[in-house]
N, C-alpha and C positions, 0 to 999 in steps of 0.2 A: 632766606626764611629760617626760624628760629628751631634748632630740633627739640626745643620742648615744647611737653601738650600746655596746647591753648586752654584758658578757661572755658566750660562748657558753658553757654549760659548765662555767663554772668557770676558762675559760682566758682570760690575757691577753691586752691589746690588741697586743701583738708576735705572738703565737700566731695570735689572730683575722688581720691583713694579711698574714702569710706564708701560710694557708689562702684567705685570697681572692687573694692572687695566682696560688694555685695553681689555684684554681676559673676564673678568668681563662683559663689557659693551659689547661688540659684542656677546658674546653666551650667552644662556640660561643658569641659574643656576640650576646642576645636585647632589641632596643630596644623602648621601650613610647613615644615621644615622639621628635619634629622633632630634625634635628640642631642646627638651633641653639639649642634648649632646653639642650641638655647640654654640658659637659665633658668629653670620653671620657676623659681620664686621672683622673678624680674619678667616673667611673661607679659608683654602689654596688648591691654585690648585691642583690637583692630580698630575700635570706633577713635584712636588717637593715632591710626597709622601714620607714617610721615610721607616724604617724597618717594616716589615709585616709578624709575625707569619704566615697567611695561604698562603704567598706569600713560604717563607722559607719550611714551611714540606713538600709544591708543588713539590720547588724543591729538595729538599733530596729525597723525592718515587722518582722521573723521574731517580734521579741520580740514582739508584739500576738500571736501563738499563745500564747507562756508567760503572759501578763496574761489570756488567757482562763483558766489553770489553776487562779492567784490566785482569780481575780473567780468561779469557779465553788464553789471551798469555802469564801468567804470568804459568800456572800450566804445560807447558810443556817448560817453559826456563829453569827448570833446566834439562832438555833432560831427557833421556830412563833410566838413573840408579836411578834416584831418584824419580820418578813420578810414576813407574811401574815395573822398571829393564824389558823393552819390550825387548823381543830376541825370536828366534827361538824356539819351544817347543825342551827341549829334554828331557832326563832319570831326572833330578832331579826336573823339573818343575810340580806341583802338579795343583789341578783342586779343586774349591771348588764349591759344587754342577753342577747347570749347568752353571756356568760362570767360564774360567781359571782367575789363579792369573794371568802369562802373556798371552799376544798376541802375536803372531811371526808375526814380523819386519822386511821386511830388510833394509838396510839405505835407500835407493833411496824410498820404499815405507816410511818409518819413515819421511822424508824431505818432502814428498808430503802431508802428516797430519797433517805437522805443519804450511806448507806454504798454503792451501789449505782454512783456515780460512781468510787470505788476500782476496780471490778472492771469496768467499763468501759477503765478506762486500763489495766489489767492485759492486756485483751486487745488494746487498740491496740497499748501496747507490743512484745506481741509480732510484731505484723505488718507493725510501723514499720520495720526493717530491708528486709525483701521488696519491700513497696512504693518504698522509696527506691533500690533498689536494681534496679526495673523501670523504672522514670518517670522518678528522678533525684530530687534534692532537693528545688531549689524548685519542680518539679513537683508532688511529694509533697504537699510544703505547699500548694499553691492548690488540691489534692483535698481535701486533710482539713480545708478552712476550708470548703468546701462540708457535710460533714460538721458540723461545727461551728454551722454555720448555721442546717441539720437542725435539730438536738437544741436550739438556742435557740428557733425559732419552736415546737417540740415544747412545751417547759417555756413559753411565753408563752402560749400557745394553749390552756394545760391546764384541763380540765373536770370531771376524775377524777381520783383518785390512780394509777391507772393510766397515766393520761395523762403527769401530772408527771414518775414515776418513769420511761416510757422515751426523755424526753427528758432525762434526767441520766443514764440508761444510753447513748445517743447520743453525747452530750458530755463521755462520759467516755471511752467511744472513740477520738474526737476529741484529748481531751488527751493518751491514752496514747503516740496517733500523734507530735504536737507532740512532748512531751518526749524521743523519738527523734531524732525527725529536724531538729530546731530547733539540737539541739547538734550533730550531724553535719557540718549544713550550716553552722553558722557556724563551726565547728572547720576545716574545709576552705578557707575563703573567708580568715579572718584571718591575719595575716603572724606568723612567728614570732616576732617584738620584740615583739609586742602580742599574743599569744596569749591571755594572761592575763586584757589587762583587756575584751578582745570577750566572751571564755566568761564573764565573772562577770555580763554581762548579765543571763542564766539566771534565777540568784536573786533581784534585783533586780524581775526582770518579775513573779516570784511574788509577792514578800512588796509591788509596788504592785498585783496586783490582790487580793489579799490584804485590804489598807487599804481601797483604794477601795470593794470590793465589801461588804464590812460597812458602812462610811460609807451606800453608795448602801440598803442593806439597813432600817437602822437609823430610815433617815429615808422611809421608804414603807411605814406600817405602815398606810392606814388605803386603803380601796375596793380598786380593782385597781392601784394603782401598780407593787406587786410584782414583776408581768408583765411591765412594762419594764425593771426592774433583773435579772430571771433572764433575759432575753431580749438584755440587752444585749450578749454576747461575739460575737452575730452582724454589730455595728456592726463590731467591730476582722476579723470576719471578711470582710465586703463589701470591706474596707481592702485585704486582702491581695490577694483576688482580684481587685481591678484595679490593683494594682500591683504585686507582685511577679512579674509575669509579666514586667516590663522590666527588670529585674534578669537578674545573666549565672548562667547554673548553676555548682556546683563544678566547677573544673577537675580534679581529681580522678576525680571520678566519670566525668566525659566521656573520659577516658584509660583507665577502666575500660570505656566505653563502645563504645569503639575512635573515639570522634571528634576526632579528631587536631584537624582545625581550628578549632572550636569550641574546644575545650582550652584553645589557643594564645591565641586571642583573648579568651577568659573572664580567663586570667591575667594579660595584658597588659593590662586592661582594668582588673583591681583592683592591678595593681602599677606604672600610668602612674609614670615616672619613675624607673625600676629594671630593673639587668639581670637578667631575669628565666632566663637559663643554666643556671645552676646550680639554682636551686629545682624547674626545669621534668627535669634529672637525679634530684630527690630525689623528685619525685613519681612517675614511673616506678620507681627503684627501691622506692618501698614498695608495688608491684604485687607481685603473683604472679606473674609471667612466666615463658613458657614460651620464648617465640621473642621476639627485637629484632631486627628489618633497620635500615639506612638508608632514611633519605626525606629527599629535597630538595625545603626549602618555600621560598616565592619572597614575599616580601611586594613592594609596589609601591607607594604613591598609595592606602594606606590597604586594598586590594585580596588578599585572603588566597587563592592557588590550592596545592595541594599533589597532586604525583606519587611514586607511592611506587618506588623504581628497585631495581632486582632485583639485588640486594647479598646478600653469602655472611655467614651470621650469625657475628660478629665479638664477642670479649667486650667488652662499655665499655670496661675497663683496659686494653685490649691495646697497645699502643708503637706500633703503626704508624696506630691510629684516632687517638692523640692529636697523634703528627705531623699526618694531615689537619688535625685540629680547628687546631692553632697555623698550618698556614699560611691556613685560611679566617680564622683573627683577625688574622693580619698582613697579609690582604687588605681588610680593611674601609676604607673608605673615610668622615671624618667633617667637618663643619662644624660648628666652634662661634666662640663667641666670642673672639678673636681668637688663632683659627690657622686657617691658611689648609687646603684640600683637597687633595687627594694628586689627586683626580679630579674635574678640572669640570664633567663631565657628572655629576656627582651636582650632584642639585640640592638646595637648604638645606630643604626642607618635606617632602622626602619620603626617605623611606629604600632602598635597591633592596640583597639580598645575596643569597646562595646558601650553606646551611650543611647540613652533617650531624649531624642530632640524631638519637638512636636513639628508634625511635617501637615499643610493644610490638606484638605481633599477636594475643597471646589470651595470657588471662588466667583466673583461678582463683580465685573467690570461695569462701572455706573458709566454713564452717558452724559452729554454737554449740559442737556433741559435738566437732568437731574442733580447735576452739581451744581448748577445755578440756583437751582431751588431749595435746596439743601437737604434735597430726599436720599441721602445717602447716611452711610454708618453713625460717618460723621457730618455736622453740620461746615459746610467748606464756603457758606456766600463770602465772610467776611473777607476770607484768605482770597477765593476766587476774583472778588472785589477789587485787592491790592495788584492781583496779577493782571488784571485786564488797564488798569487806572499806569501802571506803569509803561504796558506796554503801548498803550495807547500814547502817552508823552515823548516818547520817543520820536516821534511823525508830530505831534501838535509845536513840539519846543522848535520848530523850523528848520531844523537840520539839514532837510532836503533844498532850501530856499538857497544854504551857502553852499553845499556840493558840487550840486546839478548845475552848469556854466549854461549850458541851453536856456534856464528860464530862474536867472538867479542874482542877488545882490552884488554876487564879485562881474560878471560880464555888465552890467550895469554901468558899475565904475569905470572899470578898464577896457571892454571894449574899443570905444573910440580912440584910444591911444593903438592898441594891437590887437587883430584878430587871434591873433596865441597867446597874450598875456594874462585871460581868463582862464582859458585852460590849464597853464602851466600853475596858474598862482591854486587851482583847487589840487594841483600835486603836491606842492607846495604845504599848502592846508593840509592834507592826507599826513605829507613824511611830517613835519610836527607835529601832528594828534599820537604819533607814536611813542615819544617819550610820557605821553600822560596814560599808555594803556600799560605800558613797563609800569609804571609806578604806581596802578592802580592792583596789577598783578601782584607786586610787594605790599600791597595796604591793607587790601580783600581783606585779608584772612585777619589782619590786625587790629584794625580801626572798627570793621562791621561794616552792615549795608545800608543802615542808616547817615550814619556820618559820610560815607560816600555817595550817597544820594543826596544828603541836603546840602553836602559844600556845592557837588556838581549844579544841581537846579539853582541852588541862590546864586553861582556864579556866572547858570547863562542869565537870567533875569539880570545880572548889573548890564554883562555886554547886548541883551538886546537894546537896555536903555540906549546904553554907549553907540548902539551903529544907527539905531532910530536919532538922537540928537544929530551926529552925525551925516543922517540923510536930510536932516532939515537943515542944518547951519554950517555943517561942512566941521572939519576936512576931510577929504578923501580917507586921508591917512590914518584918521581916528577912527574910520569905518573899516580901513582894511585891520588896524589893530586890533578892534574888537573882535572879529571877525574869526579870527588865528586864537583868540581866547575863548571863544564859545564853542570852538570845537574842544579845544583842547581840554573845556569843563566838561561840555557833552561827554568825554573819553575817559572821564574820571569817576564816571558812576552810572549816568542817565543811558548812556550807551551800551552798558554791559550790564551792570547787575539785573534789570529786568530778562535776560536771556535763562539766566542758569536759579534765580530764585523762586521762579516756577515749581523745579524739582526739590526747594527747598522749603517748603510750606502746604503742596498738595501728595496726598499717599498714593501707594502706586495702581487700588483700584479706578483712583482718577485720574490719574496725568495726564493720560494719552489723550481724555477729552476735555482736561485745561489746557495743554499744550497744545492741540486743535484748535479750541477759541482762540487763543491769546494772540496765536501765529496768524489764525485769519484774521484778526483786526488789526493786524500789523501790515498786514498786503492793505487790507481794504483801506486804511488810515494813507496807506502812500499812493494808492489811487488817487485817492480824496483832494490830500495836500498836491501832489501832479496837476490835479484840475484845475483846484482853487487859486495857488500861488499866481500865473496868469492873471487871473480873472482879479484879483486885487491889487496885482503891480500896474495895471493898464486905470483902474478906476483911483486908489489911493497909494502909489507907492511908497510913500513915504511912513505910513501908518504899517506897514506890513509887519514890520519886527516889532510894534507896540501891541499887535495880536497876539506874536510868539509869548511877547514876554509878561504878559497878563496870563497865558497858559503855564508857563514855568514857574511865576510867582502862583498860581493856584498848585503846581505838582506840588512847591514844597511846602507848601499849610498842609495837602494832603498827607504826604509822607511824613510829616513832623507829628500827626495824628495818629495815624490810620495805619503806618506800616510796621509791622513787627520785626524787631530782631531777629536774625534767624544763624548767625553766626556761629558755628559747632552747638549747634542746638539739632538734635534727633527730630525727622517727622516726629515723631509719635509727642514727642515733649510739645513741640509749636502747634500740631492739631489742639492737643490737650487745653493749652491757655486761649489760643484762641478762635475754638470754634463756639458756629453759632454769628447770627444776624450783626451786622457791621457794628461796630464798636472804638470810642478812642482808646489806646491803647498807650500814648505818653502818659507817663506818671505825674501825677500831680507835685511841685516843688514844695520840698521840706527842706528844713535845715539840720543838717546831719552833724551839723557840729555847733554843742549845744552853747558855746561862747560868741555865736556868727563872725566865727573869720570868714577870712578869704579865702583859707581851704576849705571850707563847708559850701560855700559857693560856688568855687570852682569843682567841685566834686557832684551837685545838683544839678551842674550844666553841662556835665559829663552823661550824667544819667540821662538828660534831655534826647543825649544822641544817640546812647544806645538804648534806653527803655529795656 
């Protein structure tokens, strides 16, 4: 990744320094490091921070919740012969101590154990908002690794089928929770230059626990080994639970929280070496606010005290608040390298100011019915719209069809050649969607989330055509190709950007109940496809993938309309353009170059992707 700031917007780099000097003059100046660490005429805003070590291992621990989600429906897609050989007890099934090697199965009870973990996360999902929302984030998460943990010794400790199934009912509550609040919280904590490549983590954690857990699955087929590979998510859980508690919570949330100091220092803490002024303005403004006073905070010798001073509520923008703010920035006092101090009693290691930030008092967390209706601050259907429309494609565009080897196009094929050639070829599929999540990690932040969504969806729609003809007229081999390529487009946008662009276009009064919705129609969308895929391989298989890819061709008309750029763009900027009732949102084509070259065209069809 490149270390200079990205364009915000869409706007140039003369655009971008005349808005941070103006961010400069209108907020107080917020240090995260010694003065003589810094430059103060080279201070960069936080909202352009770059790559950040305790940003990055933050998110890797969170990801070990999403690597439980993988590894939990990845260890039983290779079904009953490989995982356990689950059947019926008879004469040659043996017993080691007091746990059997197998459990007796019958199909209908086997299909309810495996489908059973969908409607576990259906119901986390929903309650992942609340909880995050009482606790905090990475609060939330060291509760529901405990959960997690549960529902592993559950399914390791199993003796029945009863047994088994309510610890995959457990840990599917558990994951419902995770994919809540895993994006929440790392959507919150990442800096807006790198928003992109923190959230595609997301996917990433799936599709390796995904691999690993068929791997670990595949190769435990014989006594109880089983029990430590379904039992395993509770290692990456003990992981979390003693260390993510030293980790700082969202600054975000803690603003919502009313904890001022905390806040300050969670932010500080992940933006060491950036003025953090202005970001610490946009995090407040995407509150619901009812009341802002003044408070004067005092940092010292590393030392955070705050009194809140009984100040007449004042708009932000008002002319006489931004006079204070520019004479507290022309009072600052600095040491760096080689210029001298304005005051010698500052001393070089430690920082002493006095500023007026406005700090909220009560705040208003809107609810699901109300952001859908758009009875909130702001009018959020349109955005609300794009988040549910995306996540919901992710489940329509078929993706579960080539995964899942139990009820899927690849066991179709190759089954009757090998009862392990299904399952190996969907490991197979897994470690090659990998190089396209590496490379969508390098693009995020480059290309935007448009152009990664519409290569992605335009390129499953060619391969559902490709595996659809394929199932009609053959060959195999055209079908396993397409096949290896519609994931790999899945992994290049459709897969990921719907996880982390949630937090990219809803403010933080709503998240917790867009990311509620969004996550429960994601459980319920793979119930759905679970049920349906069956029931249409058995009546029309052949037409299956022409379903998918009539859905993928409708994602990308959608997203080529409907969905907004959101790349180094502030909440507050993308609420601004587009809130309010659904609207297209691609520009209309102009020719920008008034002799119509080819670069004026090629520059129009530019704008196409990012709008």
């Amino acid at each position: 990744m490149s270390s200079e700031p990205a364009a915000v917007c869409g706007k140039d780099s003369g655009e971008q320094s005349a808005q941070h000097k103006q961010s400069r003059t209108m907020y107080p100046r917020v240090f995260a490091v010694d003065l003589h660490d810094v430059d103060g005429d080279r201070f960069q805003d936080s909202r352009q921070a770059g790559f950040s070590w305790y940003v990055l291992t933050t998110t890797l621990l969170v990801s070990l919740s999403v690597i439980s989600i993988g590894w939990s429906f990845g260890v039983v897609n290779v079904s009953k012969s490989s995982i356990c050989q689950i059947s019926p007890l008879g004469p040659g099934n043996t017993h080691s101590g007091e746990f059997p090697n197998r459990i007796p199965f019958s199909n209908s009870a086997w299909t309810i154990a495996v489908g059973i973990l969908a409607v576990g996360g259906f119901l986390g999902a929903l309650v992942s908002g609340a909880i995050s929302d009482s606790i905090g984030r990475r609060n939330a998460l060291v509760v529901n690794n405990g959960l997690c943990l549960a529902g592993s010794v559950l399914m390791g400790t199993a003796t029945t089928a009863v047994h088994f199934t309510l610890g995959r009912f457990v840990i599917g509550i558990a994951c419902g929770v995770a994919s809540g609040v895993a994006n929440t919280y790392v959507g919150e904590i990442a800096p807006l230059k790198w928003h992109g490549f923190y959230g595609s983590f997301f996917q990433l954690s799936i599709v390796i626990g995904l691999l690993f857990g068929q791997l670990a699955a595949m190769h435990a087929t014989g006594g109880t080994g089983w029990r430590i590979v379904v039992a395993f998510p509770g290692v990456f859980s003990l992981i979390q639970i003693a260390l993510l508690p030293l980790r700082v919570e969202s600054p975000r949330y803690l603003l919502k929280a009313h904890h001022i100091n905390e806040a300050r220092h969670a932010l500080l803490t992940l933006r060491r070496g950036y003025d953090v002024a202005a970001e610490w303005q946009e995090s407040l403004l995407s509150l619901d606010v009812v009341e802002i006073n003044a408070s004067n905070v005092r940092y010292h010798s590393d030392q955070w005290s705050a009194t809140a001073a009984a100040a007449s509520a004042v708009p932000a923008n008002d002319q006489a608040d931004a006079t204070a703010l520019d004479k507290n920035d022309s009072k600052m006092t600095m040491k760096t390298k080689g210029h001298k101090t304005v005051d010698d009693n500052v001393a070089a290691s430690s920082l002493t100011f006095a500023e007026n930030m406005p700090v909220e008092r009560a705040t208003h967390v809107s609810g699901v019915w109300q952001t859908l209706c758009g009875r909130t601050r702001d009018d959020l259907r349109h955005l609300m719209a794009c988040c549910i429309v995306l996540m919901v494609l992710q489940q329509l565009s078929g993706i579960s069809a080539i995964l899942f080897s139990d009820s899927g196009v690849v066991r179709d094929i190759l089954d009757p050649f090998s009862p392990l050639s299904a399952p190996w070829t969907c490991v197979v599929v897994c470690g090659t969607s990998l190089p396209a999540i590496f490379l969508c990690l390098a693009c995020v932040d480059r290309l935007g989330r448009r152009a990664l969504l519409l290569g992605s969806l335009g390129g499953m729609s060619v391969c559902c055509v490709l595996i659809s003809a394929g199932l009609f007229y053959g060959p195999n081999s055209m079908v396993m190709a397409a096949v290896f390529l519609c994931y790999f487009a899945f992994n290049m946008g459709a897969g990921i950007v719907p996880w982390f662009i949630i937090s990219e276009v809803i403010p933080s009064y709503s998240l917790s109940a867009a990311t509620t919705l969004c996550c429960s129609l994601y459980w319920v969308m793979s119930i759905a496809i679970g049920l349906m895929v069956p029931l249409i391989e058995n009546i029309v298989p052949q037409w299956l993938f022409v379903i998918f890819g009539c859905f993928t061709l409708a994602g990308f008309l959608l997203v080529m309309l409907f969905v907004p750029e959101t790349m180094n763009c502030p909440i507050t900027e993308v609420v601004k353009k587009h809130s309010g009732n659904i609207h297209v949102v691609v520009k209309p084509y102009r020719r920008l170059n008034a002799s119509g070259s080819i670069g004026g065209t090629s520059r129009s069809l530019l704008e196409l992707f990012k709008c």
